[in-house]
C-alpha positions as a Markdown table, in Angstrom:
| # | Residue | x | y | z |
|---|---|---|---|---|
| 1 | Unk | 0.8 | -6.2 | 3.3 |
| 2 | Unk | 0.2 | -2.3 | 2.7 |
| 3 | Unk | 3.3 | -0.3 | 4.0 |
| 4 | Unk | 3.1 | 3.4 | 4.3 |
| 5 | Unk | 6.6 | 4.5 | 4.6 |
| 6 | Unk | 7.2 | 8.0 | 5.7 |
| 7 | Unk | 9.3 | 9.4 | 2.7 |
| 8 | Unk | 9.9 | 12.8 | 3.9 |
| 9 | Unk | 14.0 | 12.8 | 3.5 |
| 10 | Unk | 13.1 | 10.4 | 0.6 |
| 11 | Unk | 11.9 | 13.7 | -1.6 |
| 12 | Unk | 14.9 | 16.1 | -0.9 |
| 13 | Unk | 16.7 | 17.6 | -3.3 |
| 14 | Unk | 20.1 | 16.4 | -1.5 |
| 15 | Unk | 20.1 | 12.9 | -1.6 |
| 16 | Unk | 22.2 | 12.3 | 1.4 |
| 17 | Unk | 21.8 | 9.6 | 4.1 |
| 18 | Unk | 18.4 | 9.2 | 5.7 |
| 19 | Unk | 17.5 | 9.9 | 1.5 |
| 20 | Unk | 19.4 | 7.1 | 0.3 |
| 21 | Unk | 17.9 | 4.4 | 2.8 |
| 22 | Unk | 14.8 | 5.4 | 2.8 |
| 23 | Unk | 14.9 | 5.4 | -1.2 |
| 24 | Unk | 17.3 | 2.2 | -1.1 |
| 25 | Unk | 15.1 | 0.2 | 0.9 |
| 26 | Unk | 11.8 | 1.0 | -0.6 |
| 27 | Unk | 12.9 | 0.6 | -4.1 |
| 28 | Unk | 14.1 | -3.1 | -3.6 |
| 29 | Unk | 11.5 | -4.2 | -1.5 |
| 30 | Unk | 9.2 | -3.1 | -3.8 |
| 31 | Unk | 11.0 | -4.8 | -6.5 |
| 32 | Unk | 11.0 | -8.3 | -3.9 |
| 33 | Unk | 7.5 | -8.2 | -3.0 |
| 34 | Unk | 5.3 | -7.3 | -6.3 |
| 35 | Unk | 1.7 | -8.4 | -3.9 |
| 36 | Unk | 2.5 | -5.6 | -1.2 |
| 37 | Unk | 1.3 | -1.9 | -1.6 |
| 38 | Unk | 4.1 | 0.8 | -0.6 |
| 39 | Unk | 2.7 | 4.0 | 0.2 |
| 40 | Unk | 5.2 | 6.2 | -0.1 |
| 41 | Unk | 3.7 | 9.7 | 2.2 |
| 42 | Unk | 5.4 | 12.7 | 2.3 |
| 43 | Unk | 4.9 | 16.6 | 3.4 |
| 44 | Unk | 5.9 | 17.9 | 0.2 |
| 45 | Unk | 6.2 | 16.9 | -3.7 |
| 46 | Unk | 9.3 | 15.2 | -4.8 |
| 47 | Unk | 12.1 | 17.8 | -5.7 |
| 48 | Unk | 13.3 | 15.4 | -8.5 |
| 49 | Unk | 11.7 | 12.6 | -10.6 |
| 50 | Unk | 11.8 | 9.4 | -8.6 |
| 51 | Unk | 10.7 | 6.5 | -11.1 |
| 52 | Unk | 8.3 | 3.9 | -8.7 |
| 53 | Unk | 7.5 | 0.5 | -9.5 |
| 54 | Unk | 3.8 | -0.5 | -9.7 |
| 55 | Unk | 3.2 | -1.3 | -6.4 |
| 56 | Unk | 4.4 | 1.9 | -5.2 |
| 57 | Unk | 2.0 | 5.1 | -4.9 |
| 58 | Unk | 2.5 | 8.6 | -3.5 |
| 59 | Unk | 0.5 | 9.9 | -0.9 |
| 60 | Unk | 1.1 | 13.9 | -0.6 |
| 61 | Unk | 0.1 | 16.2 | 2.4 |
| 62 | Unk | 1.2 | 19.2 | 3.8 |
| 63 | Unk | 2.2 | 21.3 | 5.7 |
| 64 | Unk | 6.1 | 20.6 | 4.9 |
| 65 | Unk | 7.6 | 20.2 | 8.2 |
| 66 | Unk | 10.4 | 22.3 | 8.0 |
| 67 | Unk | 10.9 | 23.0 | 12.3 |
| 68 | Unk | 9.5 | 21.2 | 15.6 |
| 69 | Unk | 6.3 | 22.2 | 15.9 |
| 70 | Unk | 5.7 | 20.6 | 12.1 |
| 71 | Unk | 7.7 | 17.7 | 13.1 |
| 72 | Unk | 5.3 | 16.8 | 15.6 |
| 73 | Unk | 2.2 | 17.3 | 13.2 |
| 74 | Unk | 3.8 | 15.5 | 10.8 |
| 75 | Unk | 4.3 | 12.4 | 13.1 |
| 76 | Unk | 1.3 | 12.5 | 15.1 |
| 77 | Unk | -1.6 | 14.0 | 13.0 |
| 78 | Unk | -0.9 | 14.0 | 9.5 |
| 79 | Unk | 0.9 | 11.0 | 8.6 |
| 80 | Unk | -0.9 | 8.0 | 10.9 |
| 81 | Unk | -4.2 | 10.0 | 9.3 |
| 82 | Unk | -2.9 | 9.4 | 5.4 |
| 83 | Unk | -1.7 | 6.0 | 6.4 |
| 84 | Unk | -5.0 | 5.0 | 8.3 |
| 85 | Unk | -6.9 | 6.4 | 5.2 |
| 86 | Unk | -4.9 | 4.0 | 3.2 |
| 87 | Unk | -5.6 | 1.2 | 5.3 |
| 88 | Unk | -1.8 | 0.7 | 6.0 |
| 89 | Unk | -0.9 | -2.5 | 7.8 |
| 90 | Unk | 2.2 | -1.4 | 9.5 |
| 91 | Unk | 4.6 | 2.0 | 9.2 |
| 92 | Unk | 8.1 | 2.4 | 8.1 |
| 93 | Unk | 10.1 | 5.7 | 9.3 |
| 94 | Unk | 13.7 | 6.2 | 8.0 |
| 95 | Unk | 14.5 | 8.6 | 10.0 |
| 96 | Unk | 14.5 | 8.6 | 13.9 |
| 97 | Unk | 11.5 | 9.4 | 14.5 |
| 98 | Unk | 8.2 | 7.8 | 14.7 |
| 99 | Unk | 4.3 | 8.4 | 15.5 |
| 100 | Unk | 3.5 | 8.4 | 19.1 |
| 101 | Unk | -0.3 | 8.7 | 18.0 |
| 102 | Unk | -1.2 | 5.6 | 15.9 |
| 103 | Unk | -2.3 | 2.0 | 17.0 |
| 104 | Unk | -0.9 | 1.3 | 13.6 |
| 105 | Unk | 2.2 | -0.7 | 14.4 |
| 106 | Unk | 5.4 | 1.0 | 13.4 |
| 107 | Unk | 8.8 | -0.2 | 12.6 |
| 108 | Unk | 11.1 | 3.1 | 13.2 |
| 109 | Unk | 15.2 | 2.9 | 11.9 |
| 110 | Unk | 17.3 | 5.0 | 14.4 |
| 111 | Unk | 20.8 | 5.7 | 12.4 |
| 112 | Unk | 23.1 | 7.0 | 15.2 |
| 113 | Unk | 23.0 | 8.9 | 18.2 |
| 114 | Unk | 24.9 | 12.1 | 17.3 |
| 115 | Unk | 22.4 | 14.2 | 19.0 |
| 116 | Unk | 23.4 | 12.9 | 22.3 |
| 117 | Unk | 26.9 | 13.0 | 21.8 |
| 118 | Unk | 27.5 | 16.3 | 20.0 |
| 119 | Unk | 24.7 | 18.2 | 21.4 |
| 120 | Unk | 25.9 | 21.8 | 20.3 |
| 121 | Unk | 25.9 | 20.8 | 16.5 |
| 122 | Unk | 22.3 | 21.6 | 16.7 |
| 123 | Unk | 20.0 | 24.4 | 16.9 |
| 124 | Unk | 18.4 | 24.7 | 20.1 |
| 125 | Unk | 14.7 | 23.7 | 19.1 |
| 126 | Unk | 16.0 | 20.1 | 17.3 |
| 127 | Unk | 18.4 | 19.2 | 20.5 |
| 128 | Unk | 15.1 | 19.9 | 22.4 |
| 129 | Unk | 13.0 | 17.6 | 20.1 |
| 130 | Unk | 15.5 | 14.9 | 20.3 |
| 131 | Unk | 15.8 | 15.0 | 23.5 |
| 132 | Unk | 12.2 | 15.1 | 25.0 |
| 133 | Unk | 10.6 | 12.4 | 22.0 |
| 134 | Unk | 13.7 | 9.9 | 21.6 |
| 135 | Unk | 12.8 | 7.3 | 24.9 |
| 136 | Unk | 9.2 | 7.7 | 24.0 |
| 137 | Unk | 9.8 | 6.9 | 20.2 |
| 138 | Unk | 11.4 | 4.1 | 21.1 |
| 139 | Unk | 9.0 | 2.8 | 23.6 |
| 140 | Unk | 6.0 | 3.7 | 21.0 |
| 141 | Unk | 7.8 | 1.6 | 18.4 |
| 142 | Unk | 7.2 | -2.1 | 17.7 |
| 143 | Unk | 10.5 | -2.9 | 16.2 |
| 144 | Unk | 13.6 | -0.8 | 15.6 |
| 145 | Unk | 16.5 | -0.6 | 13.1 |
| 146 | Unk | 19.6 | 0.7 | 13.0 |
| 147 | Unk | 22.7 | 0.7 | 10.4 |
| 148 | Unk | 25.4 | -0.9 | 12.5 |
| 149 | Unk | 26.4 | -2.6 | 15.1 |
| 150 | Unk | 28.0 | 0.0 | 16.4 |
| 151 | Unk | 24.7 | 2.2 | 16.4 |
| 152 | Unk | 23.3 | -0.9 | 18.2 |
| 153 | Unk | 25.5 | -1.0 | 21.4 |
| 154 | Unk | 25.0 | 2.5 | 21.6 |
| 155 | Unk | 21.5 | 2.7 | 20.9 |
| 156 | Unk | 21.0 | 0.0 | 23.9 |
| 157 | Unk | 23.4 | 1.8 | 26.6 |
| 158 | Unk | 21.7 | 4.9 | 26.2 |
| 159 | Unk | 17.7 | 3.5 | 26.0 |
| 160 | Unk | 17.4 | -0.1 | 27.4 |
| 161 | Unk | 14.2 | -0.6 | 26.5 |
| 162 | Unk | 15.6 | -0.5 | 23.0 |
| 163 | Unk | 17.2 | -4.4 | 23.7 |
| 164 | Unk | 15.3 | -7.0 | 22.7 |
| 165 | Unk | 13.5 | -5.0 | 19.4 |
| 166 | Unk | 16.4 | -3.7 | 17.9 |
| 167 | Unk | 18.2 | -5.0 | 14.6 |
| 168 | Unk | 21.1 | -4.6 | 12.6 |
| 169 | Unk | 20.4 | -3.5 | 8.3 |
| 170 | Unk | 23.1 | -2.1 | 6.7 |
| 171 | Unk | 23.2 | 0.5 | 4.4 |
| 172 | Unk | 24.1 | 0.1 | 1.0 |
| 173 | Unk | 24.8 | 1.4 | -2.1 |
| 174 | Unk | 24.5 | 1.2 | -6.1 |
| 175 | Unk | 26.3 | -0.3 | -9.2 |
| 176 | Unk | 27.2 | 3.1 | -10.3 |
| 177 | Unk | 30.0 | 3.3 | -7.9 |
| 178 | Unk | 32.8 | 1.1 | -9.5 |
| 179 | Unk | 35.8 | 1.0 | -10.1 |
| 180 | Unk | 37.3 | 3.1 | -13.8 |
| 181 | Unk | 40.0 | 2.4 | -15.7 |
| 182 | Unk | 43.0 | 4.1 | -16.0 |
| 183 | Unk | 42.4 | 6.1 | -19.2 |
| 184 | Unk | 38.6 | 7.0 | -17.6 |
| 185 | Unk | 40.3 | 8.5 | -14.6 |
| 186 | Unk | 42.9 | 10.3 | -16.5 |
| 187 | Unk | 39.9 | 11.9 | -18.0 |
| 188 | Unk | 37.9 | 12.7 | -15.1 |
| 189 | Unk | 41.0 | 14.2 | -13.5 |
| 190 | Unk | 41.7 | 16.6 | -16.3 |
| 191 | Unk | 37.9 | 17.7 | -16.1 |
| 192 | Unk | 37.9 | 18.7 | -12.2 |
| 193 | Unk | 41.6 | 18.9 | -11.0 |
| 194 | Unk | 43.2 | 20.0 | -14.3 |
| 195 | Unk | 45.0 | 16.8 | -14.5 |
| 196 | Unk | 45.7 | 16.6 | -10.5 |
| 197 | Unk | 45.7 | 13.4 | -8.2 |
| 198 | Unk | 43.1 | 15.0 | -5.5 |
| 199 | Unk | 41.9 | 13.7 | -1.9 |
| 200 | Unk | 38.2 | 13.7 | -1.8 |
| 201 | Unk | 36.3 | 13.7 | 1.0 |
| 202 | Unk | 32.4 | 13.4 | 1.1 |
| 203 | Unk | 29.1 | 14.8 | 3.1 |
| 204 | Unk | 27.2 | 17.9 | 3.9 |
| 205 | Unk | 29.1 | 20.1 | 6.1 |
| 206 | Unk | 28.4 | 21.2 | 8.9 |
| 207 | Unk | 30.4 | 21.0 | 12.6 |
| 208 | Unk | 30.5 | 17.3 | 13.0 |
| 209 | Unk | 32.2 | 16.3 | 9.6 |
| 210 | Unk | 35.5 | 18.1 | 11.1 |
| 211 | Unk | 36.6 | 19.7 | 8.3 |
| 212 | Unk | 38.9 | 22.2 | 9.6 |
| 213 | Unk | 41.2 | 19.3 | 10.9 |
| 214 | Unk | 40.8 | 18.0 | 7.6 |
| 215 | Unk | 42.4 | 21.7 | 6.5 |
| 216 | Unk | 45.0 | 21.2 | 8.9 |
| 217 | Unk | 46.1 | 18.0 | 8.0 |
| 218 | Unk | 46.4 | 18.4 | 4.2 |
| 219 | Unk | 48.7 | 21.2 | 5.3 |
| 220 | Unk | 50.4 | 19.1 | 7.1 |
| 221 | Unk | 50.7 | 16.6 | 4.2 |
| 222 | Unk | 51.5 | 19.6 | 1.6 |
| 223 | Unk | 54.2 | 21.1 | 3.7 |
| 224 | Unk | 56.2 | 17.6 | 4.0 |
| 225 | Unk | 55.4 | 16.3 | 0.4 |
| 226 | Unk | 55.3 | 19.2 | -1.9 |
| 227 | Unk | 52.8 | 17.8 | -4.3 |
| 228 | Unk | 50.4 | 19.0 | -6.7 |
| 229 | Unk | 47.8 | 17.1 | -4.7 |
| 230 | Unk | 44.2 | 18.6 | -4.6 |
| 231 | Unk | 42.0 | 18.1 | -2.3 |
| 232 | Unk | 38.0 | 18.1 | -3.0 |
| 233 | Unk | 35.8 | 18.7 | -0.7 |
| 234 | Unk | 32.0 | 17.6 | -2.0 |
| 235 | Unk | 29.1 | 18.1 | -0.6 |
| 236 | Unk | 26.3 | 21.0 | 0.4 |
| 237 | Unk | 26.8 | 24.0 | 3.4 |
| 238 | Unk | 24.9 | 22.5 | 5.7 |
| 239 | Unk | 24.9 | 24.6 | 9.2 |
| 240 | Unk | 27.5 | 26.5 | 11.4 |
| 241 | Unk | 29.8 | 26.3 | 8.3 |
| 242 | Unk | 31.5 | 29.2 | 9.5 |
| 243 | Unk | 34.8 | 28.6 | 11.3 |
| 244 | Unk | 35.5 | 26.2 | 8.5 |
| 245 | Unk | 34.6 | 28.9 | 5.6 |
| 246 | Unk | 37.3 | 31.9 | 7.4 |
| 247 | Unk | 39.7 | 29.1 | 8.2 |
| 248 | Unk | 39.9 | 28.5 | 4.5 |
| 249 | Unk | 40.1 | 32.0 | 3.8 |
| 250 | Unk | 42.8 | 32.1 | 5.0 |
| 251 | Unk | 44.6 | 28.6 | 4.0 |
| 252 | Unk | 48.1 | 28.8 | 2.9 |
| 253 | Unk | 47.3 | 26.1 | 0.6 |
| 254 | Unk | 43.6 | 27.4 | -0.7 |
| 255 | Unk | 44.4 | 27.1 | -4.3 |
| 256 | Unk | 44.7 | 23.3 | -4.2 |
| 257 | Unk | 41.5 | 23.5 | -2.3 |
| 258 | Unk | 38.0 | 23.0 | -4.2 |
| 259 | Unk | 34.5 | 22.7 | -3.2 |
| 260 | Unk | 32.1 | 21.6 | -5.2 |
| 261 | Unk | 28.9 | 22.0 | -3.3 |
| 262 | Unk | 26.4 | 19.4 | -3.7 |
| 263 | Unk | 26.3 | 17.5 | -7.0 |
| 264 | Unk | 24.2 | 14.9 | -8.8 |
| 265 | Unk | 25.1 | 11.5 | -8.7 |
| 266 | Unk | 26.7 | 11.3 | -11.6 |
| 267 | Unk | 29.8 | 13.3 | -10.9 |
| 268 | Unk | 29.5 | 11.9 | -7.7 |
| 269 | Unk | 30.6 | 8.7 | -9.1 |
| 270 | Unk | 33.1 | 10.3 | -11.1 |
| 271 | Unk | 35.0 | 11.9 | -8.5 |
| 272 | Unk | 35.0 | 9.5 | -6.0 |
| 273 | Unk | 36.0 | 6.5 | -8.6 |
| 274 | Unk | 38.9 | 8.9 | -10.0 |
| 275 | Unk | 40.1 | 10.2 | -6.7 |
| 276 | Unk | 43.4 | 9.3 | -5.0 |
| 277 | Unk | 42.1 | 8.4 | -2.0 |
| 278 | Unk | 38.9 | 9.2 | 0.4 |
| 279 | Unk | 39.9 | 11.2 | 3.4 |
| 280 | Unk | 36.3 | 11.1 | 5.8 |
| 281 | Unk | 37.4 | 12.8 | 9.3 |
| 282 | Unk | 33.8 | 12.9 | 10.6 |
| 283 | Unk | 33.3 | 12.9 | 14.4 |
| 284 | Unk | 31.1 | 10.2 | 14.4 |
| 285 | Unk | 29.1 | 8.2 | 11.9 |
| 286 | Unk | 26.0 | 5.8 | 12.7 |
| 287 | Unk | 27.4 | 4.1 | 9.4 |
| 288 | Unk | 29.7 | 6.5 | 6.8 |
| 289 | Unk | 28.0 | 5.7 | 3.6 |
| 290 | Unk | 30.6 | 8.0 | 1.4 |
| 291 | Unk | 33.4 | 5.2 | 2.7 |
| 292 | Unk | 30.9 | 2.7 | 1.1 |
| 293 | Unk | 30.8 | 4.2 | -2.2 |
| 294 | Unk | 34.9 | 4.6 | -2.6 |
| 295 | Unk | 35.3 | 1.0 | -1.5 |
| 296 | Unk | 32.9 | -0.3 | -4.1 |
| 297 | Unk | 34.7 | 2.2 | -6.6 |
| 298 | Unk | 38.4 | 0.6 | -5.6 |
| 299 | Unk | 39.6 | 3.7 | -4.0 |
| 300 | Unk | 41.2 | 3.7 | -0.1 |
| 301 | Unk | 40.0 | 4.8 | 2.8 |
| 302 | Unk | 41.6 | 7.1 | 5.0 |
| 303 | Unk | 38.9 | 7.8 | 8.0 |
| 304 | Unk | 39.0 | 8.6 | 11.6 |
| 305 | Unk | 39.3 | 5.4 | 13.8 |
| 306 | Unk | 36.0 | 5.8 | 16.1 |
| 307 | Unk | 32.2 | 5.3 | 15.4 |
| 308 | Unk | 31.2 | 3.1 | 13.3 |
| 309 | Unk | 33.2 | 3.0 | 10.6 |
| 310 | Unk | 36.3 | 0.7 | 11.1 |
| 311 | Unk | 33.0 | -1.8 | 11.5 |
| 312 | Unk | 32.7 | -0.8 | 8.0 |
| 313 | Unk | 36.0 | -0.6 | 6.0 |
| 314 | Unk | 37.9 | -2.8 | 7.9 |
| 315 | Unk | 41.6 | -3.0 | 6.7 |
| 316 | Unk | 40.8 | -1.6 | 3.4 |
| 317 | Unk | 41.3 | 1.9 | 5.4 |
| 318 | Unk | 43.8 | 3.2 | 7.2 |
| 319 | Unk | 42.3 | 5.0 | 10.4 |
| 320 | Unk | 43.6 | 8.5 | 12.3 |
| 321 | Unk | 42.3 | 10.2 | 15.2 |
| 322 | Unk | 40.4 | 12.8 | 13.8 |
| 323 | Unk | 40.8 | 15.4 | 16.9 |
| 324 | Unk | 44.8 | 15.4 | 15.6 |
| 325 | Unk | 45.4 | 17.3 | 12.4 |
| 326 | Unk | 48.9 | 15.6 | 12.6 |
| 327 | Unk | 47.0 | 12.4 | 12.4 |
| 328 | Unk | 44.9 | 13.1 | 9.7 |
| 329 | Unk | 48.0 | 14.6 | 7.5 |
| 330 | Unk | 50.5 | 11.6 | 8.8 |
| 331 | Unk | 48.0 | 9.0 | 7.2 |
| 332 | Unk | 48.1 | 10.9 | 3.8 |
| 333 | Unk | 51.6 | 10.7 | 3.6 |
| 334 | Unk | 51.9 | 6.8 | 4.5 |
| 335 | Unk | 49.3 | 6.3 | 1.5 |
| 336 | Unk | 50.9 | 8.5 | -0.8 |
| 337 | Unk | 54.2 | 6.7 | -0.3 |
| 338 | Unk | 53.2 | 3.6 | 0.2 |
| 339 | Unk | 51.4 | 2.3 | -3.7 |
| 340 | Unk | 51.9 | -1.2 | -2.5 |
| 341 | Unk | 49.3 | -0.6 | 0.8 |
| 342 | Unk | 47.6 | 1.7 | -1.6 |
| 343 | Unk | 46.7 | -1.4 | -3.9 |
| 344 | Unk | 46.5 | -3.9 | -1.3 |
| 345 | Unk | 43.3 | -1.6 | 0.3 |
| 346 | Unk | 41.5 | -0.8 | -2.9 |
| 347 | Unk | 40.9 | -5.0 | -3.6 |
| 348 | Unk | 40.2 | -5.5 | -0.1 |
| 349 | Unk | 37.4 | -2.3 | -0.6 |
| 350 | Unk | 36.4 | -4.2 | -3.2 |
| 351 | Unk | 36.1 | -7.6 | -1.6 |
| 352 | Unk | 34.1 | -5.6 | 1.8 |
| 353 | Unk | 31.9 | -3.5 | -0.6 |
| 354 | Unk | 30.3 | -6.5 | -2.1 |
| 355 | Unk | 28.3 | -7.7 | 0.7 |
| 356 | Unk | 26.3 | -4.1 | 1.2 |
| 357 | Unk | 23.7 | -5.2 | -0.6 |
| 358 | Unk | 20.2 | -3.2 | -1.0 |
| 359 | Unk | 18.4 | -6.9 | -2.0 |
| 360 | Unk | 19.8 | -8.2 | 1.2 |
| 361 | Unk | 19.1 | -5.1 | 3.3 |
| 362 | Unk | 15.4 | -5.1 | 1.9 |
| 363 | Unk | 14.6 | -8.9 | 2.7 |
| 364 | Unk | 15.5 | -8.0 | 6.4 |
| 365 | Unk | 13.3 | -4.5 | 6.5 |
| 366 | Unk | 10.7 | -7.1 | 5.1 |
| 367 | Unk | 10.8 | -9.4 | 7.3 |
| 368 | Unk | 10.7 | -6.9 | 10.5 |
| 369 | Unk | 8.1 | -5.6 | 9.0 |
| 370 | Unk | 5.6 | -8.6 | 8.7 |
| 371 | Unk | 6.8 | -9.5 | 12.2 |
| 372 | Unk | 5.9 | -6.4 | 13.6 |
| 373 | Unk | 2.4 | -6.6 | 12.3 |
| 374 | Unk | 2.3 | -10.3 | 13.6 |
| 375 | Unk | 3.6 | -10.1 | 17.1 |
């Protein structure tokens, strides 16, 4: 079977969700099925070095869609042209959207619904996109995917016509998130937080990952406990950064504040296996991959109690409402106090990490694949 896989988030220099799926899944189904062909096509050269496997090639052509008006080029002209060229059996796109131009059939994975919900979170033109493509998309699409069950229900309640074609593949994540040892996190610590325990909390921000409340409730926590407690705050600025960037102008507690921006994968690991615990207030989550990775690196989850991810963690978190900074702040002080919870989350992580599996998620995309071409 030749798959042409639209790998447009899959060449971004922030690996971040749609990234690590689309590279996730391709990578180990290629790995699975050595006598298929993976086209991997894209708008624009890789921003990084992505090592493929032999049965993977790339197939390049701009323009790089970069607003709505490329979007729909991208989709309609110049990927289903590429992949017809190639003689694809079937399409594969990671990220929402899909070809409504193609007789080629077309499996599209639909991670969450967050344009619907939180529709001022985006500019203008991409809420218009969303909303005029999404029933059509789904319609146009043979099968469809999404990262939870969660996503699913809500996937279904908004566009019925989704029931019936829609499946459940989980994210997942690699073997360089694990657990360190004592003397290793001591280390780490002393490198980032000059020696500090630290709260870190995960993903591009932007409006929707709540991180003023998050401000508001480590102040909450810092007032009570008087601690040297950090808190990290990792990832890229994303959009309409700004109410959070004066409200920490401003922090009482800004020293024990640090951004990192975005950072390879590497530290990544590092600072999520050494951290005290994960604090991941986000509105809403079609999955919550960062919650994933400090899990699988035996750290606890604090995390807001709605979306998808209690689906996720399970009891190894503890969960808050993430509209209350008192919440958010009143569930760092019960796992700061509490090292016998503390433990008791980071094996169950553990034990919930384990079955996130790319192998496992891969043999499913497969599968919906081949049935796609075969229905």
């Amino acid at each position: 079977m030749r798959i042409a896989i639209n790998y447009r988030f899959g060449t971004y220099a922030y690996q971040e969700g749609y990234a690590a799926f689309t590279n996730g899944i391709s990578s180990a189904m290629a790995k699975q099925c050595p006598e298929d062909r993976f086209l991997l096509c894209s708008d624009r050269k890789p921003a990084m070095e992505i090592a493929l496997e032999g049965n993977q090639e790339w197939l390049i052509g701009g323009p790089p869609a970069r607003h709505p008006l490329l979007w729909k080029y991208w989709y309609d002209v110049k990927w289903p042209r590429m992949a017809s060229g190639a003689q694809a059996d079937v399409l594969l796109s990671p990220d929402g959207f899909c070809s409504l131009n193609t007789s080629i059939p077309q499996v599209m994975v639909i991670h969450d619904l967050a344009f619907l919900h939180f529709p001022t979170f985006l500019p203008r033109t991409q809420q218009w996109y969303y909303r005029t493509y999404t029933a059509a998309f789904i319609r146009k699409a043979r099968r469809i995917i999404t990262v939870s069950e969660f996503s699913r229900d809500d996937i279904i309640a908004h566009y019925p016509a989704a029931k019936g074609k829609i499946e459940v593949v989980h994210n997942a994540t690699e073997s360089d998130f694990h657990s360190w040892t004592w003397e290793e996190r001591e280390k780490i610590k002393e490198r980032y937080t000059a020696g500090s325990d630290y709260f870190i909390c995960v993903g591009s921000m932007h409006p929707r990952k709540n991180l003023v409340n998050l401000l508001k409730g480590f102040s909450a926590f810092k007032k009570r406990q008087k601690s040297n407690m950090k808190l990290v705050i990792v990832g890229r600025l994303a959009w309409q950064t700004e109410s959070f960037m004066e409200a920490l102008r401003t922090f009482k507690f800004r020293e024990d504040v640090i951004l990192t921006g975005y950072i390879p994968r590497l530290q990544l690991t590092e600072l999520t296996g050494a951290a005290y615990a994960l604090v991941y207030p986000s509105l809403w989550e079609g999955f919550g991959l960062p919650v994933l990775e400090a899990m699988r690196s035996g750290v606890p989850v604090l995390a807001s109690g709605n979306s998808a991810v209690p689906e996720l963690a399970g009891t190894a978190a503890l969960y808050f409402d993430p509209y209350d900074p008192s919440s958010i702040g009143a569930e760092m002080m019960r796992i700061y106090k509490e090292e016998l919870r503390k433990k008791a989350m980071s094996q169950e992580g553990l034990i919930r990490a384990a079955a996130f599996q790319w192998d496992r998620s891969a043999k499913q995309v497969r599968e919906i694949l081949a049935d796609a071409v075969n229905s």
